[in-house]
N, C-alpha and C positions, 0 to 999 in steps of 0.2 A: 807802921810798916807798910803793909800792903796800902795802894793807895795816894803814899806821898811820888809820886810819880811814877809809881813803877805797875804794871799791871799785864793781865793777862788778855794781850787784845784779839788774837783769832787763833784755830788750828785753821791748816789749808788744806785740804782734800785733792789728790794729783788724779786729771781724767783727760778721758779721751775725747770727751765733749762737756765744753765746760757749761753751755747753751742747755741740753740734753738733763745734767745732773741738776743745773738751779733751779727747770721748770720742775723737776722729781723734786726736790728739795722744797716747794716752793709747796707744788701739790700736796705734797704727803705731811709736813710739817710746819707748814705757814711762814717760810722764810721768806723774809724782808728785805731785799735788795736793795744797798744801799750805795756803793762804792766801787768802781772798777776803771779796766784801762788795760789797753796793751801796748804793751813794753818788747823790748828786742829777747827777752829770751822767752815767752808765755805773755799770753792773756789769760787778766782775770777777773773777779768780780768777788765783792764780801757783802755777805749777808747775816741779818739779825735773826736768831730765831727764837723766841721769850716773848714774853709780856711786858707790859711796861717795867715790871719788877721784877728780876730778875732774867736770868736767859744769857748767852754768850754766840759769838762772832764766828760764822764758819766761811771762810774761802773757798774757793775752788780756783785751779789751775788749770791749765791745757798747752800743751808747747802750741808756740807761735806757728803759724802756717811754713816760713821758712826760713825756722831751726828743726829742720828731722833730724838732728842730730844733738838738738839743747837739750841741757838739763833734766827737764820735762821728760822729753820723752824716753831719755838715758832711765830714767826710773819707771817709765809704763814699761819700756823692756824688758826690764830685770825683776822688777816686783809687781807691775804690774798695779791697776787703780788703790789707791787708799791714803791713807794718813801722810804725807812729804814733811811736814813744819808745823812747830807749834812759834808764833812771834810772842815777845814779851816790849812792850814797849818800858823803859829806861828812862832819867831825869839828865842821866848826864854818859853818855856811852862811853864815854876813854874810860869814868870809872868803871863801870860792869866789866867792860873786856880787860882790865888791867885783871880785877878781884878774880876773873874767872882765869885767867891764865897763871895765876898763884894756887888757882886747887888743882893746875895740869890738865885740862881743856885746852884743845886744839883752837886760837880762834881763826877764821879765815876771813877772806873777800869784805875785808873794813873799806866802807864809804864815807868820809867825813864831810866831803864838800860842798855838798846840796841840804839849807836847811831843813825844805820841805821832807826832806828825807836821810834821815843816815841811818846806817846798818854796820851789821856782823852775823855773824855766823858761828854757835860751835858747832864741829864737828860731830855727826853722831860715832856716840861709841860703844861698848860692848855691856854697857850700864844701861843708856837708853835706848840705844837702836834710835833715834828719831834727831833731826835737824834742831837745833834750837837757834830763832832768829832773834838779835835784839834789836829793838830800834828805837830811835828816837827823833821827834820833828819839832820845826818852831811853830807849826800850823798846831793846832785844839783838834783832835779827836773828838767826837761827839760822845757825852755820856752815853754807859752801851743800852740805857732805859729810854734815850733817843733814838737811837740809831735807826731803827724800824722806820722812824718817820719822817728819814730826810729824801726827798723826790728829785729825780732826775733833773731839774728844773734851777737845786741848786748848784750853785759854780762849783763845777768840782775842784778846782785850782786852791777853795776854803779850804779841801779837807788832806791828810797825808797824800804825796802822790809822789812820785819818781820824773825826775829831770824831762825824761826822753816819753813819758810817757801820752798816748793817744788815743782818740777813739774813746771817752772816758764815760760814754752812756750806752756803750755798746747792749747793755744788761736789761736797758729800760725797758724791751717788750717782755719781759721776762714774768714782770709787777701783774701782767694782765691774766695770770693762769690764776684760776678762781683753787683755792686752798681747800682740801675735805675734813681739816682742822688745823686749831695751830696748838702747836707743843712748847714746852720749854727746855729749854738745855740743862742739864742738872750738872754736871760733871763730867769732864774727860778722863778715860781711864787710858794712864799708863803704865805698862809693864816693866820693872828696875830689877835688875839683877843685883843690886847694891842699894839699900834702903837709907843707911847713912849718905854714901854720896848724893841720892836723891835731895836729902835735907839740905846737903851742902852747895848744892844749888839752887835748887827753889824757893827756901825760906834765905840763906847767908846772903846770898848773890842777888837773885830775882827780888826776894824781902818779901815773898808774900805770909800770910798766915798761916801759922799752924793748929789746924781745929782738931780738939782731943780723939782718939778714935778706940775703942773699947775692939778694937781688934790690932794687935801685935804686927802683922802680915803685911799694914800696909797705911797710909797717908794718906791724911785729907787735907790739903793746902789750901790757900782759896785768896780771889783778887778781888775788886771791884767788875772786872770784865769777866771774872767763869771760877773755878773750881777745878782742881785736879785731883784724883782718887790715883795714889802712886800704890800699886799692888806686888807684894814681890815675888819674883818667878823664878825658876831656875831653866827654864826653858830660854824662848825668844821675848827680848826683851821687843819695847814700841807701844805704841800709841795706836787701838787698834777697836776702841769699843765707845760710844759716848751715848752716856745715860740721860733718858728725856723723860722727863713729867707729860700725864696728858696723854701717852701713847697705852694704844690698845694693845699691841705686840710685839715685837721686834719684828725690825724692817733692815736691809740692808740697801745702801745707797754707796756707789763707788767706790766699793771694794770695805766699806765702814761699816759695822754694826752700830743699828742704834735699837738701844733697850731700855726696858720699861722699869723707872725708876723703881725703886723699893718694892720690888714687887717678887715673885715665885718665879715669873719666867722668864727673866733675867738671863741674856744669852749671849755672850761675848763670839766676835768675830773668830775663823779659827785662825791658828797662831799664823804667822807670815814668817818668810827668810827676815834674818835679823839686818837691817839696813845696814852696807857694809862703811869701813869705819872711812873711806876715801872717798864716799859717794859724793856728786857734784852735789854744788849747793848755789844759789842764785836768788837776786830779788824776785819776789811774790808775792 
């Protein structure tokens, strides 16, 4: 399942300075800048944060200088810094968005024309609260046990990139902030108001794995690129807390909690407005 092309390749983090959170991200967690560019609606930049073994992919975005009025910042408005998209990259996208518009997901803004890059979108809704992006390219993704160690140096045009996309090292001074350690990514937690339909997307549709969980409450799925801890709420549902190995405390960084793996002080971000179900959505 999980693996045969289908995998969990970033969350994205929505900020107001996306320069600002990678060197905080960089500093506090030993993130790995590896991939970026900007584009007509945001720039952005993905980073590795793990060890060779193990660890997963976090983005950051920042609306374009002039779109005051894209996407981006339509959501620092309204919600303000945190969680925007989780991407899954796909083997073959007409099927995913066919499968997912058969369990009644919205899907939007379908790109098939650029192989470097095709997308979708579902809609979030009152299950996830959170964007969910698919994609897929004819370009190779770097294993995410690479990803840390590809340098500005190489051609970014190798790696996924978007048609219109510019400026594609913008990120590189980034590499030069000296780290006060490096962490690992254990798992994103997201919040489901509907535990089945979780399943029925993450494992039926995405295809990733279901790992046993001796607690009722909630899902532990899991890719080649990261892990998801699906928790069920009756509150506001999203994506709003991701668990790191390695860390001494909890830290919070653009609007996200990040907490300390398997541990006592374990402390999720507090709940946020539930992302509304018309919210814009856009490559990132």
């Amino acid at each position: 399942m999980a693996g045969d092309g289908f995998d969990l390749d970033h969350v994205a983090l929505a900020t107001n300075d996306a320069a600002g959170t990678l060197g905080h991200l960089r500093r506090e967690l030993g993130a790995r800048v590896f991939a970026g560019e900007r584009i007509t609606e945001c720039r952005y930049a993905t980073s590795y944060i793990g060890e060779d073994h193990g660890g997963s992919c976090l983005e950051v975005i920042e609306p374009a200088d002039d779109e005051a009025i894209g996407f981006v910042s339509r959501f620092l408005d309204t919600r303000g810094e945190g969680p925007h998209h989780i991407t899954f990259m796909v083997p073959d996208l007409r099927a995913s968005i066919d499968h997912a518009r058969k369990l009644g997901y919205t899907v939007v803004k379908e790109s098939h024309d650029y192989p470097p890059w095709r997308e979708a979108f579902l809609m979030p809704d009152r299950r996830h609260g959170i964007v969910v992006q698919f994609g897929q390219s004819s370009l190779a993704s770097p294993a995410a046990r690479h990803r840390g160690e590809i340098a500005p140096a190489v051609e970014a045009a190798q790696l996924p990139h978007v048609r219109d996309g510019r400026d594609r090292d913008w990120w590189a001074g980034i590499m030069a902030v000296k780290p006060r350690r490096r962490v690992t990514i254990d798992s994103f937690v997201l919040y489901s108001t509907d535990l089945a339909a979780s399943r029925r997307l993450f494992v039926e549709v995405l295809r990733g794995d279901e790992v046993a969980s001796a607690q009722d409450d909630r899902l532990q799925i899991r890719w080649p690129g990261g892990r998801l801890e699906i928790r069920a709420t009756n509150g506001h549902p999203g994506l709003r807390e991701i668990v790191v190995q390695g860390l001494d405390s909890p830290i919070s960084i653009a609007g996200c909690g990040f907490t300390v793996a398997a541990g006592p002080n374990s402390h999720a971000c507090p709940p946020t407005a539930a992302l509304r179900t018309d919210e814009e959505t856009s490559t990132c």
